[in-house]
C-alpha positions in Angstrom: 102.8 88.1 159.0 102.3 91.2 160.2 98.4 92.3 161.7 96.6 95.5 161.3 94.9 96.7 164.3 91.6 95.3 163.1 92.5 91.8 162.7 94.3 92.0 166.2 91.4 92.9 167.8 89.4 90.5 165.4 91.9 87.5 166.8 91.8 88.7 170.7 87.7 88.9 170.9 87.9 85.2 169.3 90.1 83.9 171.8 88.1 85.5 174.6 85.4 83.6 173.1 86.7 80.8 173.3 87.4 80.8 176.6 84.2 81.5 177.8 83.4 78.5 176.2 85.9 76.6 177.6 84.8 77.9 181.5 80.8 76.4 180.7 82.2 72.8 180.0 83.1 73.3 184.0 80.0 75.4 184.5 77.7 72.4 182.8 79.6 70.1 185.3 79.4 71.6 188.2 77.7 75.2 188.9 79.7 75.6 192.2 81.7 78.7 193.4 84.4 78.2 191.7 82.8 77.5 187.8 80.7 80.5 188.6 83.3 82.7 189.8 85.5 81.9 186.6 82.2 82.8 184.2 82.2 86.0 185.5 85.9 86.7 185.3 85.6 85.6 181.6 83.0 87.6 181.0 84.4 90.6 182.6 88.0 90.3 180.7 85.3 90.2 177.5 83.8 93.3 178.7 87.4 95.0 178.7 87.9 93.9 175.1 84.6 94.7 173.9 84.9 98.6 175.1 88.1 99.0 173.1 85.8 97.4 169.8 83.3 99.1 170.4 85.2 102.8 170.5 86.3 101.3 166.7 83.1 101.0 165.3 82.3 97.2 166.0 79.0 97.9 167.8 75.9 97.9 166.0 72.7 99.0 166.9 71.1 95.8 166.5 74.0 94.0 169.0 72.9 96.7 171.3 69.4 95.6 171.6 70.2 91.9 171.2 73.2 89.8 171.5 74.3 92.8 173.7 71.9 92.7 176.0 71.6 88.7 176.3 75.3 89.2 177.3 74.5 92.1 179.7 71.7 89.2 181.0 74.0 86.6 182.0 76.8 88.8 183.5 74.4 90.8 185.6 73.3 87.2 187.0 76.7 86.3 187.9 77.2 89.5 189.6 74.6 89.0 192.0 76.3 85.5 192.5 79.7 86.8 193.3 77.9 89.9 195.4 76.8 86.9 198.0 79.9 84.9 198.2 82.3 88.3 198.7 79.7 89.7 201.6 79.9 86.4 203.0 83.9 85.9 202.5 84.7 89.8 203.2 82.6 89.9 206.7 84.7 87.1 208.1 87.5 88.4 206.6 87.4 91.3 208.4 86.2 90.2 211.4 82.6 90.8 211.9 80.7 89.0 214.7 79.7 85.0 214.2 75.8 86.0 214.2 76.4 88.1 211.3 78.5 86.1 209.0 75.9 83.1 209.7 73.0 85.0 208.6 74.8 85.8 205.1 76.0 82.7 204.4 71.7 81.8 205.4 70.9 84.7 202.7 73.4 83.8 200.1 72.8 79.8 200.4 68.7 81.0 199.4 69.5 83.6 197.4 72.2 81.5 195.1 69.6 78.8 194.4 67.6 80.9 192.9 69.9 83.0 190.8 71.8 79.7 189.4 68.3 78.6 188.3 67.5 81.4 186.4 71.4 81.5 184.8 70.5 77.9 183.7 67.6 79.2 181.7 70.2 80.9 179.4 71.7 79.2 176.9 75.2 80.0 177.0 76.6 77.6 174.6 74.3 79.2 171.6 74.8 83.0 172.9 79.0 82.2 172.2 78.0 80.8 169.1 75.9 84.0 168.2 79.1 86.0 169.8 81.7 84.2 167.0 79.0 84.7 164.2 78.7 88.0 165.1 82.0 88.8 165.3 83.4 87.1 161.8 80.6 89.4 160.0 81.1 92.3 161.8 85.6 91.9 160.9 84.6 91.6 157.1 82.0 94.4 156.9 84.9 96.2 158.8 88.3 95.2 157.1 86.3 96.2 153.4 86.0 99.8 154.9 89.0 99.9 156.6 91.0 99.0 153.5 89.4 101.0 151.2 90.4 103.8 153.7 94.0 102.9 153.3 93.8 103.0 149.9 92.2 106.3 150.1 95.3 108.1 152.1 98.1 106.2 150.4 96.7 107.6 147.0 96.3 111.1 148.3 99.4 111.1 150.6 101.4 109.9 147.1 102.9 107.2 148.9 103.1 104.8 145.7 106.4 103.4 144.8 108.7 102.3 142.3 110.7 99.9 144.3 110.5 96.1 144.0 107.9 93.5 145.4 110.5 92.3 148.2 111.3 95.8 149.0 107.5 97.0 148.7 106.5 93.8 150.9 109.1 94.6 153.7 108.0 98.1 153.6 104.5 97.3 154.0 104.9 95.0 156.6 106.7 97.6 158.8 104.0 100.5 158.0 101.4 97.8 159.0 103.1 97.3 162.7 103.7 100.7 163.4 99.7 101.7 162.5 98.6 99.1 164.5 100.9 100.5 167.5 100.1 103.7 166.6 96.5 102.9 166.7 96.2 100.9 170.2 98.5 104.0 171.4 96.2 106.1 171.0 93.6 104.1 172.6 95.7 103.8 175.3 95.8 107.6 176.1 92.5 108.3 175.3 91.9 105.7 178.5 94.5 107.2 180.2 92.8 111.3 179.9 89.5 109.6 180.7 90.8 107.6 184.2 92.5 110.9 184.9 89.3 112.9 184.8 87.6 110.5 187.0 90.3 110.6 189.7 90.4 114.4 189.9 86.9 114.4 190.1 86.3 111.6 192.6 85.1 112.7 195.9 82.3 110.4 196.7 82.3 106.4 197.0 79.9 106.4 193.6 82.6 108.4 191.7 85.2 106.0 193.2 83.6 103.2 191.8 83.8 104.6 188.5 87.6 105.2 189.3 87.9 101.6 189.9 86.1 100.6 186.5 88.1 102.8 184.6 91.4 101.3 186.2 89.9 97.8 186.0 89.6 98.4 182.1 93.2 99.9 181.7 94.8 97.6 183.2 93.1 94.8 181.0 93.5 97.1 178.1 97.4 96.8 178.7 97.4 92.7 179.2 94.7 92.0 176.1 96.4 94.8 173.5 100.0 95.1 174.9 100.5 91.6 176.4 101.9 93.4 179.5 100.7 95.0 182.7 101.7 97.8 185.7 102.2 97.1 189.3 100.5 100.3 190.5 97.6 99.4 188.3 97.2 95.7 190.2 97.7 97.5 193.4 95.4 100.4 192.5 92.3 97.9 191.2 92.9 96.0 194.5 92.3 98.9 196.6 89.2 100.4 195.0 88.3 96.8 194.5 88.2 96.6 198.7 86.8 100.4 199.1 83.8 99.0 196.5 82.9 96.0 198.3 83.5 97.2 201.7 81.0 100.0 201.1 78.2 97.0 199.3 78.7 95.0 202.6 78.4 98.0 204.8 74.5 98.7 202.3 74.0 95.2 203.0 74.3 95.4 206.5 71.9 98.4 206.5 69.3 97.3 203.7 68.8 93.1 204.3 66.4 91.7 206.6 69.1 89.6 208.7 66.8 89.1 211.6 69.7 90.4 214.0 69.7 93.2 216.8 69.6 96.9 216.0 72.4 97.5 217.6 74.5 94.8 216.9 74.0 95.5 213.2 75.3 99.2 214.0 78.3 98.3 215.4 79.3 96.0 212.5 78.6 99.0 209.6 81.0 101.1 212.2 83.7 98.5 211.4 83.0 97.8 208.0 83.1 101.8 206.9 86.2 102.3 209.2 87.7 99.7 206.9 86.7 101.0 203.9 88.3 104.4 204.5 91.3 102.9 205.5 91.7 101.4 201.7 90.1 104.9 200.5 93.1 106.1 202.2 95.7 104.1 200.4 94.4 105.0 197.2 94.7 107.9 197.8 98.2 107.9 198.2 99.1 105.4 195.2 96.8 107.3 192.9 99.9 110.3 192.3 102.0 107.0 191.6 99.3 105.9 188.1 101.5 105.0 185.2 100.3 108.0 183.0 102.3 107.3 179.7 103.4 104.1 180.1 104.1 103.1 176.7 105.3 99.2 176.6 104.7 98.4 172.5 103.3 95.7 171.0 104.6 92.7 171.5 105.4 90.2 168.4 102.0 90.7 166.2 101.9 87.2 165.7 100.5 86.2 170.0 99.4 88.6 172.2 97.6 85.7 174.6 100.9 84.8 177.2 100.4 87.3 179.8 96.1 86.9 180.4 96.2 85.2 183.8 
């Protein structure tokens, strides 16, 4: 059967759900790199979902100032997590001196401890649960406006009809697929002006970094709503991904107590930045190639979960 836009987003916040449930059974088990790494990735792919719902009215003031920001909680906890681990992969990576990746993997190894312990004092397992009680109320209080909507223009547009049940059924089903296109469409360019704005605007490394969000969530609007995705767009994310952290590691460098010579910590921010405007420079040059009106449909309305890895 055929879904309306609502239900389809109703159906992909679920399943995101659910697997950030399924990531804490590892999490439980074992709260290494790895578990904690795949939290966050869950959480940020429900982040992506969550700013398409909320645009549709699925917020509420009182998810803002609770379950919202129990969420906002744990996913600013993990992001500390994964700032460590990348300052201490990312300076070996690209080559900085032994002293210096030593004394982050010192910092992180203290500083991880301390953040796991205070992501333990959450209770993930009953937040998901308040997530998926949330969610079912939220789709009913929803789908009663939304259909009284429809019923609303279909008796002022005149659109009633005469023809049979099979006919009227067939007909219906096919409206119902192309408003739902129609709908996650126009999503879709409203993301699309908004990205475009930022990267005519973006001049300094902070405005990049809003670049990069806004790409981030395009790109994951495209897999979650259009079970598809863009080359340029991986590419693109990757970049500004590398500009972003490059530019943290170079703050990092500059701002923590590493208990390392002046001058030695000079010379490694020179080779951090000169890295990071070497992938500000590639961006640069991909960003004329952004797939501005891409348009790949829906795919069949009854699974729209193949293409999330």
């Amino acid at each position: 059967m055929a879904q309306d836009w609502l239900s389809m987003e109703y159906q992909i916040a679920q399943e995101a759900v659910s697997e950030l449930e399924g990531v804490l059974v590892f999490l439980k088990q074992e709260e290494g790199k790895e578990s904690v790494h795949d939290m966050r990735v869950m959480f940020r792919r429900w982040y992506s979902i969550w700013g398409v719902l909320r645009r549709d009215g699925w917020e509420t003031e009182k998810y803002k100032k609770g379950l919202g920001r129990d969420i906002r909680l744990a996913y600013k906890i993990l992001g500390k997590i994964r700032e460590y681990d990348v300052m201490c992969s990312l300076s070996k990576k690209i080559g900085l001196c032994d002293d210096v990746v030593n004394a982050f993997r010192r910092k992180r190894d203290n500083v991880r401890e301390k953040l796991v312990r205070q992501l333990s004092k959450i209770d993930l397992s009953k937040l998901f649960k308040r997530l998926r009680r949330y969610l079912t109320e939220r789709e009913q209080i929803l789908d009663i406006k939304f259909k009284a909507r429809s019923r609303f223009l279909r008796v002022v547009g005149g659109k009633s009809s005469a023809k049979s049940g099979k006919s009227k059924n067939k007909m219906r089903k096919a409206r119902k697929m192309v408003e739902t296109e129609e709908h996650f469409n126009i999503v879709l360019a409203e993301h699309e002006r908004r990205t475009a704005d930022l990267v005519a605007r973006a001049h300094t490394i902070e405005e990049l970094h809003d670049v990069r969000l806004s790409v981030k969530a395009w790109r994951y609007l495209l897999v979650e709503f259009f079970d598809t995705t863009h080359p340029v767009l991986v590419k693109a994310q990757q970049y500004l991904g590398k500009v972003n952290d490059l530019d943290h590691l170079a703050s990092f460098l500059e701002t923590k107590k590493l208990g390392l010579e002046p001058h030695l910590i000079k010379k490694q921010i020179s080779i951090t930045l000169k890295k990071r405007d070497e992938m500000r420079s590639k961006f640069d040059q991909l960003k004329r190639s952004l797939p501005y009106g891409f348009r790949p449909g829906l795919p069949g309305m009854q699974n729209t979960a193949s293409n999330r890895a």
